[in-house]
C-alpha positions as CSV (number, residue, x, y, z in Angstrom):
1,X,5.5,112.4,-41.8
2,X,4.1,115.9,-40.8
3,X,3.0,116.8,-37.4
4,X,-0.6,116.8,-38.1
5,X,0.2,113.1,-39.2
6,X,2.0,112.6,-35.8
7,X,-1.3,113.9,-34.2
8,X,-3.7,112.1,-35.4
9,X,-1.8,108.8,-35.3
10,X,-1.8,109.8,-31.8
11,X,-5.3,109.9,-31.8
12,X,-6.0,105.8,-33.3
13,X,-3.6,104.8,-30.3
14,X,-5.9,106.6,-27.8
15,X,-8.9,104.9,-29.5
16,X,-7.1,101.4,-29.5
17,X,-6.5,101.7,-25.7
18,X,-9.9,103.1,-24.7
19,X,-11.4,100.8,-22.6
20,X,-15.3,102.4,-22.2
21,X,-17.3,104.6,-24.2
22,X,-20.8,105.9,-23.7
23,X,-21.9,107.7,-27.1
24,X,-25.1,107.2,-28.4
25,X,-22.8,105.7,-31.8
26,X,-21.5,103.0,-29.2
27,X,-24.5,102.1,-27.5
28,X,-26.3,101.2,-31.0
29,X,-23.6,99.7,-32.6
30,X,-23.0,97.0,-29.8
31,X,-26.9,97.1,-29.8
32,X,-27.1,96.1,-33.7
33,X,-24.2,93.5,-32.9
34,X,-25.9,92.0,-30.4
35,X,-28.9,91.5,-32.6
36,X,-27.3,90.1,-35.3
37,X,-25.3,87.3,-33.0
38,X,-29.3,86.3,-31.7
39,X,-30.6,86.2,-35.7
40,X,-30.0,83.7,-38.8
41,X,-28.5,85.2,-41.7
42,X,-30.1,82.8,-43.7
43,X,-34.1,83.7,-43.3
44,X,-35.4,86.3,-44.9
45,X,-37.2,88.0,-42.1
46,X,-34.3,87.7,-40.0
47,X,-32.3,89.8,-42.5
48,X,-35.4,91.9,-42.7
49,X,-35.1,92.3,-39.0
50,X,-31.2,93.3,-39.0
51,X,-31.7,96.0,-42.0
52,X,-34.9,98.0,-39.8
53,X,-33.1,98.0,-37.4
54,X,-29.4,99.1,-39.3
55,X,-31.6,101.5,-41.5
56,X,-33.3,103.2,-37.8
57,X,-30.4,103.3,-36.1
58,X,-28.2,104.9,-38.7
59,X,-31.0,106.6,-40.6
60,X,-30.6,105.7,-44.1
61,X,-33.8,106.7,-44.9
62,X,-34.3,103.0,-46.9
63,X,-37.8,102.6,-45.0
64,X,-39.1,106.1,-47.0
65,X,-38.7,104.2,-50.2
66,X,-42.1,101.5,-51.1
67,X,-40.7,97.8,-50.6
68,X,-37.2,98.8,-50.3
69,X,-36.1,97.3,-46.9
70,X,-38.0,93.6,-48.4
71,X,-36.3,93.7,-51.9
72,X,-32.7,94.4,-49.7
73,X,-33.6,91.4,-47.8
74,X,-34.6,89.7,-50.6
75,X,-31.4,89.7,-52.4
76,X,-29.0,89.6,-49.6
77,X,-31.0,86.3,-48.5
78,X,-30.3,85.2,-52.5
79,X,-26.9,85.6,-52.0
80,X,-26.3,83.8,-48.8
81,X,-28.3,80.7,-49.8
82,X,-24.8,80.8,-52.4
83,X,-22.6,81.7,-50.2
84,X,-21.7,82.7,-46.7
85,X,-22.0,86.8,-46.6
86,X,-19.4,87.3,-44.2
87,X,-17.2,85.1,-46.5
88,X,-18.6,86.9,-49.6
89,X,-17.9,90.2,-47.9
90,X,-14.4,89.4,-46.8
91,X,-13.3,87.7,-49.9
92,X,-14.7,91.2,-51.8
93,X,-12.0,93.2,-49.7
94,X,-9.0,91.4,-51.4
95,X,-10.6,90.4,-54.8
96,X,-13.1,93.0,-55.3
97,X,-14.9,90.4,-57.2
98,X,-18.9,91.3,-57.6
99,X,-19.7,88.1,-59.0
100,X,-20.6,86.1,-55.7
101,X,-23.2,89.3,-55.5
102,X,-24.9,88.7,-58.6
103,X,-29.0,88.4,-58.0
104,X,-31.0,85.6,-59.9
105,X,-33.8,86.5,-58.4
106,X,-33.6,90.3,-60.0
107,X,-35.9,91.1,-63.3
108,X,-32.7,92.7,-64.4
109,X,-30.2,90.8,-66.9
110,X,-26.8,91.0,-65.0
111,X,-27.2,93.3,-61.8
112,X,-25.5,92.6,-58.4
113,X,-26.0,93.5,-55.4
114,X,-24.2,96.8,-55.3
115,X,-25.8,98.2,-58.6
116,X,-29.6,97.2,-58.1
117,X,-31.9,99.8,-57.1
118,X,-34.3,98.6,-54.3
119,X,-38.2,100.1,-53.3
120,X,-40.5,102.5,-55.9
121,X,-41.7,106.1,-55.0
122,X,-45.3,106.6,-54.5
123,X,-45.6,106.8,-58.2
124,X,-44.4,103.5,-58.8
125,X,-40.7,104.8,-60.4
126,X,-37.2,103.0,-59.0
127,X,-35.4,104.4,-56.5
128,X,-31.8,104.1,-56.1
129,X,-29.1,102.0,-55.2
130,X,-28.5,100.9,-51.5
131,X,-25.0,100.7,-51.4
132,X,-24.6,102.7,-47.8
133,X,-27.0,100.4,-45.9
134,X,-25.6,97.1,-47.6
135,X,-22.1,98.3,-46.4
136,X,-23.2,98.8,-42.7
137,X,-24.9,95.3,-43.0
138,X,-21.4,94.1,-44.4
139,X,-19.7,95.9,-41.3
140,X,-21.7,94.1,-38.8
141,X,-22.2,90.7,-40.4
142,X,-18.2,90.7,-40.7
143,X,-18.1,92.1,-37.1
144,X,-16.6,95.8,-38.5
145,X,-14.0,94.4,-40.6
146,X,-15.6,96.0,-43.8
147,X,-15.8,99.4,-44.3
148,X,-18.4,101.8,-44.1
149,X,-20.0,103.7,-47.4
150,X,-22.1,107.2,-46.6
151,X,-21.9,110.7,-47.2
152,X,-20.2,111.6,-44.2
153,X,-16.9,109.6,-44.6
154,X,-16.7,110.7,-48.2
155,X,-16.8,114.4,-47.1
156,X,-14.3,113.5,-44.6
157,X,-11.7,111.3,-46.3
158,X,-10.1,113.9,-48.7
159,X,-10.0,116.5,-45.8
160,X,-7.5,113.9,-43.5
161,X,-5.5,113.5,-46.8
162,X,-5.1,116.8,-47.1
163,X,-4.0,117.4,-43.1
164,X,-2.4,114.6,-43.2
165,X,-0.5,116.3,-46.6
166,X,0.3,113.0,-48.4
167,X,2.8,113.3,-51.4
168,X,0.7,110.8,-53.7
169,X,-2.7,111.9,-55.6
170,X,-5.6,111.4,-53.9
171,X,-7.7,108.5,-55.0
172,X,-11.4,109.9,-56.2
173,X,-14.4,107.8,-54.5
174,X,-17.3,106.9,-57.5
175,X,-20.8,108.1,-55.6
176,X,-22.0,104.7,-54.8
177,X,-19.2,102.9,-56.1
178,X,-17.9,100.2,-53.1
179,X,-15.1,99.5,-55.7
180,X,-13.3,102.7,-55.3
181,X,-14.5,103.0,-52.1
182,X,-12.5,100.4,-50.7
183,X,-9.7,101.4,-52.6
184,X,-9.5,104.9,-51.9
185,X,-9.8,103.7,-48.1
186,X,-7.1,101.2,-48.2
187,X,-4.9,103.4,-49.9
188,X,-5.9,105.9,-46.8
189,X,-4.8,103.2,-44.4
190,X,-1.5,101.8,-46.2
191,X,-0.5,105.8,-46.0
192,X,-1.4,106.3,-42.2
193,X,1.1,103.1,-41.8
194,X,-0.3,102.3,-38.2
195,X,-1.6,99.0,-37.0
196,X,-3.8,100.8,-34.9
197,X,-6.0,101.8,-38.2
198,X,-8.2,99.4,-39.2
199,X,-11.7,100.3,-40.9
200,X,-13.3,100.4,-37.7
201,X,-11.3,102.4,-35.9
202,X,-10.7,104.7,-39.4
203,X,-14.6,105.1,-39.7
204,X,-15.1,106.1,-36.1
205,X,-12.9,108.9,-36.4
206,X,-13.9,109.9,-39.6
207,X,-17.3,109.8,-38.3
208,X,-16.9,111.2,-35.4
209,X,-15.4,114.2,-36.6
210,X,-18.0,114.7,-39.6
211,X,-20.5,114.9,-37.1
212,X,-18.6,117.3,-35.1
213,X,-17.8,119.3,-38.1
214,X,-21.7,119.3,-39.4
215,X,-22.6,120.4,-35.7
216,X,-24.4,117.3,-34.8
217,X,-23.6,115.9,-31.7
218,X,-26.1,113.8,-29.7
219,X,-24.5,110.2,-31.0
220,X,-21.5,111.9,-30.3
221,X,-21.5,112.7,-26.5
222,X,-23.2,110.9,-23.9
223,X,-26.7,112.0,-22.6
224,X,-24.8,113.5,-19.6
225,X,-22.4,115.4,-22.2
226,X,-25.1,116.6,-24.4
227,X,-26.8,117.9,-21.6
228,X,-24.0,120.1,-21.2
229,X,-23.5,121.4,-24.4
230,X,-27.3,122.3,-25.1
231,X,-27.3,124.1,-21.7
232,X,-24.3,126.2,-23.3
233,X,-24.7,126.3,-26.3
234,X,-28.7,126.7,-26.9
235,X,-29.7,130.7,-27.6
236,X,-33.2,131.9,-28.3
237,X,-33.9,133.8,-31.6
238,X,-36.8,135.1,-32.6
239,X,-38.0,133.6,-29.8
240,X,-37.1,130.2,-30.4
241,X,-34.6,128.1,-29.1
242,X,-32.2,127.3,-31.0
243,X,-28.7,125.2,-30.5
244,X,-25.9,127.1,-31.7
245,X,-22.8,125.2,-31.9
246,X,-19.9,125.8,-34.7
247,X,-17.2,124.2,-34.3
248,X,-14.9,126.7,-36.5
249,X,-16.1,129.4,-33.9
250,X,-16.1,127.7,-30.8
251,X,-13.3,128.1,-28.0
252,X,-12.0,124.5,-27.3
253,X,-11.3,125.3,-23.4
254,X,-14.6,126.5,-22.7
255,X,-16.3,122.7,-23.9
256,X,-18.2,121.3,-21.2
257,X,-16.5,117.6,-21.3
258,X,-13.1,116.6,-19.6
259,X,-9.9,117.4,-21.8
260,X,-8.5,114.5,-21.6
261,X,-10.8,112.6,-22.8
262,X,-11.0,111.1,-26.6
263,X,-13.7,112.9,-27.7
264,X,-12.2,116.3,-26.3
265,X,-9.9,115.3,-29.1
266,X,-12.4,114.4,-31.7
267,X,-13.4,118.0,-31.4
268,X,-9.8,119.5,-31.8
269,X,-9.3,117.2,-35.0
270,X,-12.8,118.2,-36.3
271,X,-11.9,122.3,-35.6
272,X,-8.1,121.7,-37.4
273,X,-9.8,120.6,-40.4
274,X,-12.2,123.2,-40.5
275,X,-9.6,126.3,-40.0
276,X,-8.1,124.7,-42.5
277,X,-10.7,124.5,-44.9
278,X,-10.8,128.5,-44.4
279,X,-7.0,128.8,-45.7
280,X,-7.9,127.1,-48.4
């Protein structure tokens, strides 16, 4: 185990023991939660319900699509009325058995509900698969016990294997593939050998830090926090204002937010990985 292991193991027992956090990504997940304890999983427009609000809140873009929130629905109702979803979900982790997902209801001749494309473009033409939203619906009708598909984890996960400098070959993660998804992130987990990682603590960190890294920070920080960066960070150019945070440039003690806080140390993961990125 290297020290950069050592840290950030350091860093799931901090988030294991934290007792309170105001982040916007905090606030709407217990939101989202909270909604789906005060809906039926079995309706239709109850599902309906749950992905708006999943697909606003996370901004997965599924609403730009024609008829792509309704076809979701649609097919994750037809599945339920089969079998329980959080069961189905579960059972996938250990199995990785797509057959309790397959859709009757489909046009399609043997399509699931992982591979379908849902919603048409103006012109009428499919769109794509759904496989991001369908996870975070997983992750809250399993009550974050299944883990979480989009484009910022996959940009993360292969930067912690590399600070983390495991011996064995890292996995490769299929665009819109839950199979090796799962895979690559239990294989993450069995190498971090903590009981302190599970997938929702894994994805908040690797979510956390994306964000960090990408420069976006308002469902990182609390209003307060935020406040506090854009009033130190925010320069005008060409006469516009414009906020200019980078993390690979920024000095660490100068942040505007307590050091001993967790997400001081979000930001001191997030700035390790990107120096280095630049040795590399």
């Amino acid at each position: 185990m290297n020290n950069n292991h050592k840290k950030l193991l350091n860093l799931f027992e901090k988030i294991h023991s934290e007792k309170k956090n105001e982040s916007g990504y905090s606030l709407g997940k217990f939101t989202i939660l909270k909604v789906f304890k005060a809906t039926d999983g079995y309706s239709h427009e109850d599902i309906l319900a749950r992905l708006t609000l999943i697909d606003s809140m996370y901004s997965t873009q599924m609403s730009r699509r024609y008829y792509g929130l309704e076809e979701l629905a649609v097919a994750l109702a037809d599945v339920h009325n089969r079998k329980n979803l959080e069961e189905a979900f579960l059972d996938f982790l250990k199995d990785k058995d797509l057959k309790p997902f397959e859709l009757r209801n489909s046009k399609k001749v043997k399509t699931n509900l992982f591979i379908e494309k849902y919603g048409i473009g103006k012109n009428g033409e499919d769109k794509g698969k759904a496989v991001s939203l369908i996870s975070k619906y997983a992750y809250f009708e399993t009550e974050f016990r299944f883990p979480i598909y989009d484009s910022i984890v996959r940009e993360m996960y292969p930067r912690i294997w590399n600070y983390c400098g495991f011996k064995e070959k890292m996995p490769e993660i299929k665009a819109n593939d839950m199979v090796s998804f799962i895979e690559a992130i239990d294989l993450l987990i069995r190498q971090l050998d903590c009981t302190d990682v599970t997938y929702d603590t894994l994805d908040r960190v690797l979510w956390y830090v994306g964000k960090i890294y990408r420069g976006n920070l308002s469902l990182v920080l609390s209003q307060e926090e935020y406040d506090a960066f854009a009033e130190k960070y925010t320069k005008t150019e060409d006469g516009k204002k414009v906020f200019a945070f980078d993390i690979a440039t920024v000095d660490l003690k100068s942040l505007p937010i307590k050091k001993d806080s967790l997400v001081y140390d979000f930001f001191v993961l997030a700035k390790d990985l990107k120096l280095l990125d630049n040795k590399q």
